[in-house]
C-alpha positions as CSV (number, residue, x, y, z in Angstrom):
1,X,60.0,-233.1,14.0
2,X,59.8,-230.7,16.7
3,X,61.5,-229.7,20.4
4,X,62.9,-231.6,22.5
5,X,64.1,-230.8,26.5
6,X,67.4,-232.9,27.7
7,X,66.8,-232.6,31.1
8,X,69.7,-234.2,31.8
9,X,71.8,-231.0,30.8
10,X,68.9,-228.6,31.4
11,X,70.4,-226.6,34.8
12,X,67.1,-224.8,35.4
13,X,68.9,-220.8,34.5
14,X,65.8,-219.7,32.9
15,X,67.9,-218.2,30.0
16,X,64.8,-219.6,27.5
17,X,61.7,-218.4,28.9
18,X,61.8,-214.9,28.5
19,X,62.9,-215.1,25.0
20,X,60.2,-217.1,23.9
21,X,58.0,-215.0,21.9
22,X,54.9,-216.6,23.1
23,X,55.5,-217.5,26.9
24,X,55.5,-221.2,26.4
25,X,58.3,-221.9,28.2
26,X,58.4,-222.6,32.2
27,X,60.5,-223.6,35.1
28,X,59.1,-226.5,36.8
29,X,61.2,-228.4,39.9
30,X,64.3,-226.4,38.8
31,X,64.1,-227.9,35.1
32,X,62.7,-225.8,32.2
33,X,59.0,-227.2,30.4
34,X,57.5,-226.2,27.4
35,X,54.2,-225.7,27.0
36,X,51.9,-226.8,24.0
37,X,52.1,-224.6,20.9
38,X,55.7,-223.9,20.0
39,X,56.0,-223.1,16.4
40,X,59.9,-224.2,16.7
41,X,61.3,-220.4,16.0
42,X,64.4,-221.3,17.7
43,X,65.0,-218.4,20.2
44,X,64.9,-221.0,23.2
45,X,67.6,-223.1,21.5
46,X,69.7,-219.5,20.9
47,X,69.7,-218.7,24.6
48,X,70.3,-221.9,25.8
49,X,74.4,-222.1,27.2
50,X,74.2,-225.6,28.2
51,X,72.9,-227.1,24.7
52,X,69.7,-228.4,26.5
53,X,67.2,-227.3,23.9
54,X,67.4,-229.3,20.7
55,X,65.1,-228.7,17.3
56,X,65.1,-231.7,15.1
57,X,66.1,-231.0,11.9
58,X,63.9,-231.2,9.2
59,X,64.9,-232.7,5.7
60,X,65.5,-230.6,2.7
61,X,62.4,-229.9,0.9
62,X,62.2,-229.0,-2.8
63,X,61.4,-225.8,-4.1
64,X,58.2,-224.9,-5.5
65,X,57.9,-225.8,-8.9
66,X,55.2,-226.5,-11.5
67,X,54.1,-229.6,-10.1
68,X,52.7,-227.2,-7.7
69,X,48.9,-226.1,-8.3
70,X,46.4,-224.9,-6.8
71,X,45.1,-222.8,-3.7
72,X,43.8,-224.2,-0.8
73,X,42.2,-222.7,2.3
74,X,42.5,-224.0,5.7
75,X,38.8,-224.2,7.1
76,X,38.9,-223.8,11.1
77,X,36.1,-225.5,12.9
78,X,35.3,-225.4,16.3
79,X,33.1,-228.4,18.1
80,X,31.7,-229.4,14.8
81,X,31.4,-225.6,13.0
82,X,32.9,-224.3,10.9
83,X,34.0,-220.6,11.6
84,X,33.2,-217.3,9.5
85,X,36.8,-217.0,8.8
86,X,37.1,-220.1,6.5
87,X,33.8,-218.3,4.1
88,X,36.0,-215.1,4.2
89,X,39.0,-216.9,2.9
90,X,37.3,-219.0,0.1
91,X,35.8,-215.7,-1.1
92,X,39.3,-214.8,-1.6
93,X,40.9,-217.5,-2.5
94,X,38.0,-218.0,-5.1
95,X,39.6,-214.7,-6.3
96,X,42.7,-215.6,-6.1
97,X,42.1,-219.5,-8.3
98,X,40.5,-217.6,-10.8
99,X,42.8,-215.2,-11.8
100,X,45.6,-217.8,-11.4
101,X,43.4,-219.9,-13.8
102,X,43.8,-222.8,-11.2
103,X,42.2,-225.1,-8.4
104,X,40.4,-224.3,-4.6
105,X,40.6,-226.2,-2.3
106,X,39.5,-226.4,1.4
107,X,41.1,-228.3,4.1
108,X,39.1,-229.2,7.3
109,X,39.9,-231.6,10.4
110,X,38.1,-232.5,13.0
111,X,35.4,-234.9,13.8
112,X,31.7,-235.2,12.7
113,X,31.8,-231.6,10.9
114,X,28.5,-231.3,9.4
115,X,29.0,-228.5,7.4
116,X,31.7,-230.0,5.0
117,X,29.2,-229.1,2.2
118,X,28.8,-225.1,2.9
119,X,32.5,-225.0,1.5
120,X,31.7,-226.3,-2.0
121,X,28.7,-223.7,-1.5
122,X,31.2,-221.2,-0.7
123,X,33.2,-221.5,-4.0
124,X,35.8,-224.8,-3.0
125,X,36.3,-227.0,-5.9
126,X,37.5,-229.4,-3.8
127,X,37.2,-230.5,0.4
128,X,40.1,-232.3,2.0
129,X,38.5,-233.7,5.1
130,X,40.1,-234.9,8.0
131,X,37.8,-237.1,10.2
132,X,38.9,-238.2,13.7
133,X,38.2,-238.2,16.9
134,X,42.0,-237.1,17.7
135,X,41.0,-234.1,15.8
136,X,38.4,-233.3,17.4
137,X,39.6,-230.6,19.4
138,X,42.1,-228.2,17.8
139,X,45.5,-229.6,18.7
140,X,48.6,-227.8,17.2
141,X,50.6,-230.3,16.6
142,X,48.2,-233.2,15.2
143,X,46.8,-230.1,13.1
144,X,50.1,-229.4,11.9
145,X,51.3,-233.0,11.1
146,X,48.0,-233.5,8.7
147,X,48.7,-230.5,6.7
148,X,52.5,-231.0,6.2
149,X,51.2,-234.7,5.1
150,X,48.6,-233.8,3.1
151,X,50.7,-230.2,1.5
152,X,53.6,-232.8,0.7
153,X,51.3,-235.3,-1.3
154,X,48.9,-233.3,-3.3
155,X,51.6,-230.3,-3.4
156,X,49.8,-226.8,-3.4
157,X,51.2,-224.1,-5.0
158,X,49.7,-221.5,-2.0
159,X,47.8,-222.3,1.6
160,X,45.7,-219.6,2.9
161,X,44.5,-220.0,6.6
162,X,43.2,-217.0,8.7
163,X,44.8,-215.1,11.6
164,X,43.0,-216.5,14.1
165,X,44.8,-217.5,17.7
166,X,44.9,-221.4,16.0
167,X,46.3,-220.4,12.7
168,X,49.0,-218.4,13.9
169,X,49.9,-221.5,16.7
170,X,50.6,-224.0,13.6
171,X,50.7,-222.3,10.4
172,X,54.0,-221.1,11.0
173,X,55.5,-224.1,12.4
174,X,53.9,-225.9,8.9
175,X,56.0,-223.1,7.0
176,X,58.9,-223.5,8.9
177,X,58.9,-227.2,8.5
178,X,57.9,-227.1,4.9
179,X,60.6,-224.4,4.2
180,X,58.2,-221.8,2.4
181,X,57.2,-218.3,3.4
182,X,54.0,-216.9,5.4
């Protein structure tokens, strides 16, 4: 899953970087490179003329169904903290689970979080944890990888993660990926 650059066709035009909605595209020795955080829109690919740009395709993914349940809540930490944003969405999402009669969940990655247990304080039923080094620092992709993983094996009916300059880097390339809706 994800972009790829055949820099064997690439001619270096420049066509793809100013489309790119959030400037993460760059010409580099005469060849275009992407930098981290593409949530795989597919503008780049659009204004490509020499087919240089490719986005993988992504299987067919069923639709939600009943077999769906529950609300989790992405929970954003930052060296080892959680953030106010992941309290302000359980407090909703508590809202949400009850009057959908159903399950919350929070999600967390990263490594040596020692706060795991304010979320159960904080109204989670249950705390999917992540623990890794790798995660230890918010990286897009790796973040977005777990969660498709983890989304496509306990199958949640609705994910709520805030708008904060990380969320809005991966969450939509999970709900690309995954097929669903923001």
């Amino acid at each position: 899953m994800g972009i790829q650059i055949d820099l064997d066709k690439c001619v270096g035009c420049g066509n793809c970087v100013p489309v790119c909605p959030f400037g993460l595209l760059e010409i580099v020795d005469d060849k275009v490179q992407l930098k981290e955080g593409c949530n795989l829109c597919g503008a780049c690919q659009e204004a490509c003329d020499y087919e240089a740009i490719l986005i993988e395709a992504v299987p067919e993914v069923e639709a939600v169904s009943d077999s769906h349940q529950g609300i989790w809540v992405f929970a954003e930490q930052r060296n080892g903290k959680l953030k106010g944003v992941a309290y302000e969405l359980l407090a909703k999402g508590r809202e949400l689970a009850d009057t959908l009669q159903t399950d919350l969940s929070a999600v967390c990655f990263g490594h040596g979080i020692d706060e795991v247990n304010r979320l159960i304080a904080h109204g989670a039923d249950k705390v999917y944890v992540v623990d890794s080094p790798d995660l230890a620092i918010n990286q897009e992709d790796l973040y977005a990888q777990q969660l498709i993983e983890l989304i496509r094996q306990h199958k949640p009916e609705i994910v709520l993660a805030g708008a904060t300059a990380l969320g809005r880097a991966f969450i939509p390339r999970v709900a690309a990926i995954l097929k669903t809706g923001l």
